[in-house]
C-alpha positions as CSV (number, residue, x, y, z in Angstrom):
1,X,0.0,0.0,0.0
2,X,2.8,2.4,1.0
3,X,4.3,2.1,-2.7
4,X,0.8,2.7,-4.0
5,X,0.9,5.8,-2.0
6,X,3.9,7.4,-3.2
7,X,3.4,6.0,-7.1
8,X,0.0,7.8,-6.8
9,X,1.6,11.1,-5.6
10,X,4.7,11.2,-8.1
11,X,1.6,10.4,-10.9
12,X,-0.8,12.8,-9.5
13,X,0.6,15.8,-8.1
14,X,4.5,15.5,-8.4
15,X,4.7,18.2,-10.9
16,X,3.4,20.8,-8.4
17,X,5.4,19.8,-5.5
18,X,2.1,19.0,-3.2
19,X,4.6,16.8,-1.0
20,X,2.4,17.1,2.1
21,X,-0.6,14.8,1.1
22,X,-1.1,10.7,1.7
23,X,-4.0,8.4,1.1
24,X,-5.0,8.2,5.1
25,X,-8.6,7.5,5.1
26,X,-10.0,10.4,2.3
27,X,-6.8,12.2,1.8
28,X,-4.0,12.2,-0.3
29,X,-0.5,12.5,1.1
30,X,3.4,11.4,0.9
31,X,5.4,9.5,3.9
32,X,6.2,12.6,5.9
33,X,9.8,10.9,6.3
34,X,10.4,10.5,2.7
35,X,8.7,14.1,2.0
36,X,11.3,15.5,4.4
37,X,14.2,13.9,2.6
38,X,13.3,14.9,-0.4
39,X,12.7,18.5,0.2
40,X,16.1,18.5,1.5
41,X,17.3,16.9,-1.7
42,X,15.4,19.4,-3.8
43,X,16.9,22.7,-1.6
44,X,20.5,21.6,-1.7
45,X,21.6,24.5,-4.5
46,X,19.7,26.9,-2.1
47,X,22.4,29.1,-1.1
48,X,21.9,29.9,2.7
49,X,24.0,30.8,5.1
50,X,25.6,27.8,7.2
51,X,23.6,28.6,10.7
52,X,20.3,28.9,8.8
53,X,21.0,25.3,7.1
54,X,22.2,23.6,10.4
55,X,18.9,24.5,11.7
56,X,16.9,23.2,9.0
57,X,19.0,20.2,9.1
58,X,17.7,19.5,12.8
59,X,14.3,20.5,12.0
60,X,14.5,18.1,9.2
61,X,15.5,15.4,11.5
62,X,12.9,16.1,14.3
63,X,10.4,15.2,11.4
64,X,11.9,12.3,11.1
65,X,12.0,11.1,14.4
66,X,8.6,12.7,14.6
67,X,9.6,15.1,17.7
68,X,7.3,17.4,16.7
69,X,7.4,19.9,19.8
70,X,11.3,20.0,18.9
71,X,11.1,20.7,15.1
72,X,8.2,23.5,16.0
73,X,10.6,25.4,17.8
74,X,13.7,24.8,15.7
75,X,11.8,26.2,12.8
76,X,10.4,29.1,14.7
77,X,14.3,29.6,15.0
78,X,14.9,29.8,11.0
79,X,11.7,31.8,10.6
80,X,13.7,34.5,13.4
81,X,16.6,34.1,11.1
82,X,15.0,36.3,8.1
83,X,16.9,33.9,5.4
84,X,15.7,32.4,2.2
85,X,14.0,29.3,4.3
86,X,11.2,31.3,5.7
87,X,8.6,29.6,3.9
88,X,9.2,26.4,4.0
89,X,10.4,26.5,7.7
90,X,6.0,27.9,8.0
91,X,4.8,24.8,6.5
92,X,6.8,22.4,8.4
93,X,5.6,24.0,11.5
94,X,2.3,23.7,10.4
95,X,2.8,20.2,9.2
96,X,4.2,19.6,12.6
97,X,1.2,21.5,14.4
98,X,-1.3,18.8,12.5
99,X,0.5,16.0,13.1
100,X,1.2,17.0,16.9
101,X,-3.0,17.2,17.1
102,X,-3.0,20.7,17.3
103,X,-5.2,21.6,13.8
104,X,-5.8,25.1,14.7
105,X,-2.8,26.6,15.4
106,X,-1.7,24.5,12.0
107,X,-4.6,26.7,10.4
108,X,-3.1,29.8,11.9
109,X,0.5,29.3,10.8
110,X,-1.0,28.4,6.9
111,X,-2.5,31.5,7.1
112,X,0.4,33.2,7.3
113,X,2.6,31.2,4.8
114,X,-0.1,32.2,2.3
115,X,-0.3,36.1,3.2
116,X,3.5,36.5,3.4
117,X,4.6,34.0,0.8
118,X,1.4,33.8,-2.0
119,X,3.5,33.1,-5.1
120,X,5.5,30.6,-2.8
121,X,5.4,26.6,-3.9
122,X,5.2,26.0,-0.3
123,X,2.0,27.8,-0.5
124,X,0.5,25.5,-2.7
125,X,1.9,23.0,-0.5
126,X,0.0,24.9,2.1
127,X,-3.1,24.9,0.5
128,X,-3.3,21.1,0.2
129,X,-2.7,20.5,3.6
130,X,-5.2,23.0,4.9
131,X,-7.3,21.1,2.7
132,X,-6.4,17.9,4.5
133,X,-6.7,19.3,7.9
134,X,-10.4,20.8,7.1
135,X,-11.7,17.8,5.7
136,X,-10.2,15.5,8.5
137,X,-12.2,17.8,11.2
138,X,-15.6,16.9,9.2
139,X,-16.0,19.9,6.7
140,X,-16.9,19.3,3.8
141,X,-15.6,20.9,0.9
142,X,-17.3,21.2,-2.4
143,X,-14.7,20.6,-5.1
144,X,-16.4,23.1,-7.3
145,X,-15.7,26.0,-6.0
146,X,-11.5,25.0,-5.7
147,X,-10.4,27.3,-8.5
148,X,-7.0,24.8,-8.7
149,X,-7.5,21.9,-10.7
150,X,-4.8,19.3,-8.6
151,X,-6.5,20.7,-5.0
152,X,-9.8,19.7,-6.8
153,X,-9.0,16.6,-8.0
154,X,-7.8,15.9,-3.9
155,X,-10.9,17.0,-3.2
156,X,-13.1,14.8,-5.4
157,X,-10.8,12.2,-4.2
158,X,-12.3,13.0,-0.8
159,X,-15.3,13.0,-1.8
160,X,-15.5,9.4,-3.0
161,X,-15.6,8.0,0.3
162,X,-18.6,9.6,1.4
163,X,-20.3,10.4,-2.1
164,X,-19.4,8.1,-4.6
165,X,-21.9,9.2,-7.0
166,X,-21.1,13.0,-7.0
167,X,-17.3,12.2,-6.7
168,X,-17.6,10.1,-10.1
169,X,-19.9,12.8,-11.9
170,X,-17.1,15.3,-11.5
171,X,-14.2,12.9,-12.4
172,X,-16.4,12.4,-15.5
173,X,-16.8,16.0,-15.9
174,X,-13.2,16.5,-16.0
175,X,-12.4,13.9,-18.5
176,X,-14.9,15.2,-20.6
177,X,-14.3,18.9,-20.3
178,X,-12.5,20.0,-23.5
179,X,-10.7,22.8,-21.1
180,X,-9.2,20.1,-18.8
181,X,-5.4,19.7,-19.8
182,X,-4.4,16.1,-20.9
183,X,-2.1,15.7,-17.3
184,X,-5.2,16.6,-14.8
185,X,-7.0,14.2,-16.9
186,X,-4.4,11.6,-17.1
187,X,-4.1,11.7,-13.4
188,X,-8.5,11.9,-12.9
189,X,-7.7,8.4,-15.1
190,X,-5.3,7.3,-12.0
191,X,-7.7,7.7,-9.5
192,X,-10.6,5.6,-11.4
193,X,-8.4,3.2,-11.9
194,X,-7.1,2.8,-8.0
195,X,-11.3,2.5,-7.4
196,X,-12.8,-0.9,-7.2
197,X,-16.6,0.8,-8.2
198,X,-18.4,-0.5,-11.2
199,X,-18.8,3.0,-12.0
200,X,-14.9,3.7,-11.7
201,X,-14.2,0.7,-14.1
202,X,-17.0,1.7,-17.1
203,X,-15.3,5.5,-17.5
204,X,-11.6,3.8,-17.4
205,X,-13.1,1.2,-19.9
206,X,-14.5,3.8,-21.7
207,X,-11.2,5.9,-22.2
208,X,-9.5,2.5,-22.7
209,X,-11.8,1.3,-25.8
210,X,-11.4,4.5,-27.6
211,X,-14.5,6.1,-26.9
212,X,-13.9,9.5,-25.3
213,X,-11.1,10.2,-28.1
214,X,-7.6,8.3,-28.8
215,X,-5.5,11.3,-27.1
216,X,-6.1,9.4,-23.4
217,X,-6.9,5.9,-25.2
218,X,-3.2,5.0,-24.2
219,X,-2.5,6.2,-20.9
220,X,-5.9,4.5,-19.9
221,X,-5.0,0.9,-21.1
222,X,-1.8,1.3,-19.4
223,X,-3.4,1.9,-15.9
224,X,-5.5,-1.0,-16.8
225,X,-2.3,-2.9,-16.3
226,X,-1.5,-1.0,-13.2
227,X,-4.5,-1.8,-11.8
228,X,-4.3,-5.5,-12.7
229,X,-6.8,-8.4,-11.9
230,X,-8.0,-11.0,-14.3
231,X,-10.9,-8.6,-15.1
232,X,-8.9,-6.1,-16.6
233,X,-6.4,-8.3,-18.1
234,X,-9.1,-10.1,-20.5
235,X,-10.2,-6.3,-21.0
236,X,-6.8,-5.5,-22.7
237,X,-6.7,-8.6,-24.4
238,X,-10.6,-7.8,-25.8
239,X,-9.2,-4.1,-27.0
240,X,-6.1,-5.9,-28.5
241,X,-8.0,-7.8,-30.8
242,X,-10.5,-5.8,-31.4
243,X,-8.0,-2.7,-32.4
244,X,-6.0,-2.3,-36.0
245,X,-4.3,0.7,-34.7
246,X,-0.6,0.1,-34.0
247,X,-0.4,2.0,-31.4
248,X,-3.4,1.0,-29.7
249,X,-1.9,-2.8,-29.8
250,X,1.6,-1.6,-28.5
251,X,0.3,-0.2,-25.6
252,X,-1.9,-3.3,-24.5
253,X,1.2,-5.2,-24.9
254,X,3.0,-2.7,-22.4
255,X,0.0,-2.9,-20.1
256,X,0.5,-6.7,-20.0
257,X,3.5,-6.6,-19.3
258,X,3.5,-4.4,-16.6
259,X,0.4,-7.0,-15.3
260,X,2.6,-9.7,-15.5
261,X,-0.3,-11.7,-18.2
262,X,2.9,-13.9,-19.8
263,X,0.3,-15.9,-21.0
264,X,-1.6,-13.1,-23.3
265,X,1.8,-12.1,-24.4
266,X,2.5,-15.8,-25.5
267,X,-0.7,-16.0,-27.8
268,X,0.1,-12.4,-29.7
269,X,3.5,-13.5,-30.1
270,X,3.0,-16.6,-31.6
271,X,-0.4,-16.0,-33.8
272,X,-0.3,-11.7,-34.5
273,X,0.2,-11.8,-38.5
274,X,2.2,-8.1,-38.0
275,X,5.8,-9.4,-37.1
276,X,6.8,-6.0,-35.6
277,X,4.0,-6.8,-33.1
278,X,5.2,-10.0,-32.4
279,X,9.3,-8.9,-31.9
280,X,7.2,-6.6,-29.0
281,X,5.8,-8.9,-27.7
282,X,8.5,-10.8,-27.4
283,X,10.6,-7.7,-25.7
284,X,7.6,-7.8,-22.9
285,X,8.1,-11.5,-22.4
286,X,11.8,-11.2,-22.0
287,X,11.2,-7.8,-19.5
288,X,8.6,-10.2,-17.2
289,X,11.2,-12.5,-17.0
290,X,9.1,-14.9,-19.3
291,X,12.2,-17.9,-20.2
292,X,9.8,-21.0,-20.6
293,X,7.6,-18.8,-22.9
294,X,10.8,-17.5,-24.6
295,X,12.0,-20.3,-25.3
296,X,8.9,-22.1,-27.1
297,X,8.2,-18.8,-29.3
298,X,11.9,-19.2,-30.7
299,X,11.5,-23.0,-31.7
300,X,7.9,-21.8,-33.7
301,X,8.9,-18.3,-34.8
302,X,10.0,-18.6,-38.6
303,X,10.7,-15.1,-39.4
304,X,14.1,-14.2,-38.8
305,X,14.2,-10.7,-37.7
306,X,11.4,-11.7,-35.1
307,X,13.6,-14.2,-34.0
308,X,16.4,-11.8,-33.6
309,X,14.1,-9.9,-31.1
310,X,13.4,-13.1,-29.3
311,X,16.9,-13.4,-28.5
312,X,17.2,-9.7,-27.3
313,X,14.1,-10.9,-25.2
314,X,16.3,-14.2,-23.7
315,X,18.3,-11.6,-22.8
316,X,16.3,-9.3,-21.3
317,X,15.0,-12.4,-18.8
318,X,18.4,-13.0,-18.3
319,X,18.4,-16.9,-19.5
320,X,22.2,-17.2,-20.1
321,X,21.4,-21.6,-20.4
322,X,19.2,-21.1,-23.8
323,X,21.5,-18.4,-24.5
324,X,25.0,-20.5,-24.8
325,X,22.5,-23.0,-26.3
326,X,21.8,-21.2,-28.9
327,X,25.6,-19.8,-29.7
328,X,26.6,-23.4,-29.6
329,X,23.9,-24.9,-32.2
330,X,21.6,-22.6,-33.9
331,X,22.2,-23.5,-37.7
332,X,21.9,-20.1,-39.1
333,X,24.7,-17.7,-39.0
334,X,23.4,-15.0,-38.4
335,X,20.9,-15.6,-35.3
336,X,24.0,-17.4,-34.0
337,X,26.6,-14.2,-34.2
338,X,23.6,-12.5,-32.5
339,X,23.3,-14.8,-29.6
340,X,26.9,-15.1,-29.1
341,X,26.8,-11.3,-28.8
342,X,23.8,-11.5,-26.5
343,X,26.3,-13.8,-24.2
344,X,28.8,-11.4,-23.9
345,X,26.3,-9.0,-22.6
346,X,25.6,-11.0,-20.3
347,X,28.8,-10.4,-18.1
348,X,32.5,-11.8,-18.0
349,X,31.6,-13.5,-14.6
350,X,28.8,-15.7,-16.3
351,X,30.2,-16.1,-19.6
352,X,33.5,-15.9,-20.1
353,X,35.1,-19.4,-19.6
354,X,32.3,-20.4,-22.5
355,X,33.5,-17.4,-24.9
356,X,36.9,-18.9,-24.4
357,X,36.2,-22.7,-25.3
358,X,33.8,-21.3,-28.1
359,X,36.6,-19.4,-30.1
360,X,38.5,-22.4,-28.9
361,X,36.5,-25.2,-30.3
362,X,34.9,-23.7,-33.6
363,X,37.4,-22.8,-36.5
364,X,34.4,-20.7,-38.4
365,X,35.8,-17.2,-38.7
366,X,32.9,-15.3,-38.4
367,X,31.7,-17.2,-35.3
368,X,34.9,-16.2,-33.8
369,X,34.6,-12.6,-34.7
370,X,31.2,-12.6,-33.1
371,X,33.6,-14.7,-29.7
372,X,35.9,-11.1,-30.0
373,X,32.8,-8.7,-30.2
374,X,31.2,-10.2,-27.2
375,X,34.5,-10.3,-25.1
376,X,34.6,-6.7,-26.3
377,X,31.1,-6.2,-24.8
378,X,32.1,-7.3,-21.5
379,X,35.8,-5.7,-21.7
380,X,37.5,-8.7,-21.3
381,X,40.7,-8.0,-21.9
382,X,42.1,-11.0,-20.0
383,X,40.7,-13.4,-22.3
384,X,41.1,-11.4,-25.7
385,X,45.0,-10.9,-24.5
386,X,45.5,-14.7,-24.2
387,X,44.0,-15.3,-27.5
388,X,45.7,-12.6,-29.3
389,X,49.1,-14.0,-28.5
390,X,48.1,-17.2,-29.7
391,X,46.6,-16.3,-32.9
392,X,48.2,-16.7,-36.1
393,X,45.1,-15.5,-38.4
394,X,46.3,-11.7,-39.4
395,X,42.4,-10.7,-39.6
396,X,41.2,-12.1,-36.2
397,X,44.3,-10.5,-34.3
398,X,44.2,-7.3,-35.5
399,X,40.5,-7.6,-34.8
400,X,41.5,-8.5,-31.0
401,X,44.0,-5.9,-31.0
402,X,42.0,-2.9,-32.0
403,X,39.4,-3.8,-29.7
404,X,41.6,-4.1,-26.9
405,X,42.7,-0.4,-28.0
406,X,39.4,0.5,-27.1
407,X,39.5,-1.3,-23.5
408,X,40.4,1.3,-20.9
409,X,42.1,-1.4,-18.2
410,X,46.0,-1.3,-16.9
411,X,46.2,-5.2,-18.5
412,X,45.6,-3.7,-22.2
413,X,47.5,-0.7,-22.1
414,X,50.5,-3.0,-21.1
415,X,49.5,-5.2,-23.9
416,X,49.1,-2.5,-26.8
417,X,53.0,-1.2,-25.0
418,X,54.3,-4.5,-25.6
419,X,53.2,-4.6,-28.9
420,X,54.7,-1.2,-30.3
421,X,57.9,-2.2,-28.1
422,X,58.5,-5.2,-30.4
């Protein structure tokens, strides 16, 4: 839940730096511990003097320990300070004040961070926690008459636990609203999609089939696959096939991927006539870590750029096994240069005894200069030094050597010294 907290902020609100809010009963809000942090992060090309940021530091760190009592009075001390901190050293005394169960003197003290600081980003930061603080003592706030459309959007949020019906009217309102920028309703898509109401999942299905427009088709499937559950899974599958827009299709294939549906992928990588939509789906098979499936697809697949994609896909699941397999026995050249290559990615520590015996064991020269690229890959300059020394072909050892030229380690630039020495 925590991770859905803080995904939800950085999709919702990140842009407008509302760190203060977290999903705690009908608000929204971020872990005041990694809020804190983060602030800090943001403020460190502030230049301040070195009193004022010691005592920000420890007011930081109170938060964190969540002394509040202590970090109220050591921001009260950067607020006497006059320096550039005086905002943000008012909201975390009223953030303090709330979370210390003290709402209206939190109330006061955003009061004044609004009247001395209007054009501040801790004001808007401000805002949304007064909004919090309000609606956690029972008010209830009618989302519109909030002029700013991220504070609204909290507040329908709100709203949905206690009036589902209204809450969904407006998030329908936004997404049909021509005025409404894409990003508030990209994020009014978010918070349907976090909802486990029927109503919720007929406007993301909606959006998601094409129906409201294609400019939020995409980003609608994709929180389909956020969400996840079998329900919304057979729903992309149902918009893939019943879609002849490219970039309709790629986008379901990204949403199963990100919901994990292996199987789905499988069946549009093995029978989807476009083969560019097949090498996808084989890339999201190999990023869910799909080897089994991987492998099966390659010993079908009979188009040979697709089956160059299935190999970046073994890859990509990291199946080194079918990998070596495949640089030891796949009959066509080609796929097996690319596999070989796709071993040396893979990492000296994992592959390089079995590059070694390769160019070792097979006399083919373009297998071995595939055996140099991948050592190249993984800058093995070890292994490429030892074979260099022992190679009589002029082709494949000035091969080794101009790659080692390109290896920045201590053992080649002795080697390529050695060399011009002789």
């Amino acid at each position: 839940m925590r991770v859905l907290m803080i995904w939800l902020m950085g999709m919702v609100l990140a842009p407008y730096r509302l760190d203060a809010l977290l999903i705690s009963g009908p608000i929204l809000a971020a872990n005041e511990t990694a809020v804190a942090r983060s602030k800090e992060k943001d403020d460190k090309g502030r230049k301040s003097k070195s009193g004022e940021k010691a005592l920000y530091a420890r007011g930081a760190a109170a938060l964190d320990e969540e002394k509040w009592d202590e970090a109220i009075q050591v921001f009260r001390q950067v607020l006497q300070s006059n320096g550039k901190s005086s905002d943000r050293a008012l909201y975390w005394i009223a953030y303090a004040q709330h979370r210390d169960g003290k709402p209206t003197n939190a109330l006061t003290t955003l009061g004044e961070l609004n009247a001395k600081f209007p054009a501040s980003p801790w004001s808007k930061d401000g805002k949304a926690l007064e909004l919090e603080i309000r609606q956690e003592a029972g008010q209830q706030i009618a989302p519109e008459k909030i002029a700013d459309d991220e504070l609204k959007l909290i507040a329908i949020t709100s709203l949905m636990h206690s009036d589902q019906e209204r809450a969904f009217t407006l998030l329908e309102k936004i997404l049909r609203q021509p005025n409404s920028s894409n990003e508030l309703k990209e994020r009014t898509l978010f918070v349907l999609s976090q909802s486990s109401s029927p109503r919720a999942r007929t406007l993301l299905e909606t959006v998601a089939r094409g129906r409201s427009g294609t400019d939020l088709q995409s980003q609608a499937i994709r929180f389909l696959g956020v969400a996840g559950g079998e329900g919304n899974r057979s729903l992309l599958a149902t918009i893939y096939r019943g879609s002849t827009d490219r970039k309709v299709k790629s986008a379901v294939l990204q949403a199963l991927m990100i919901a994990s549906d292996k199987g789905r992928l499988l069946e549009v990588a093995r029978n989807e006539k476009d083969p560019a939509l097949r090498s996808e789906a084989a890339h999201m098979l190999g990023a869910s870590g799909a080897a089994e499936e991987l492998n099966k697809l390659y010993e079908t697949e009979t188009s040979h750029a697709v089956k160059e994609d299935i190999i970046q896909g073994i890859f990509i699941s990291g199946n080194a096994a079918k990998l070596m397999q495949l640089a030891r026995s796949e009959k066509n050249p080609s796929l097996r240069e690319s596999a070989i290559r796709a071993v040396g990615a893979l990492g000296s520590s994992k592959t390089g005894d079995f590059l070694l015996q390769m160019y070792q064991s097979d006399s083919n020269v373009q297998v071995r200069m595939a055996v140099i690229e991948a050592l190249f890959i993984q800058n093995n300059a070890r292994t490429l030094i030892a074979l260099a020394r022992k190679e009589q072909n002029r082709q494949l050892k000035t091969e080794m050597i101009e790659k080692l030229s390109h290896i920045s380690s201590k053992e080649a630039t002795d080697y390529m010294m050695e060399i011009l020495n002789q």
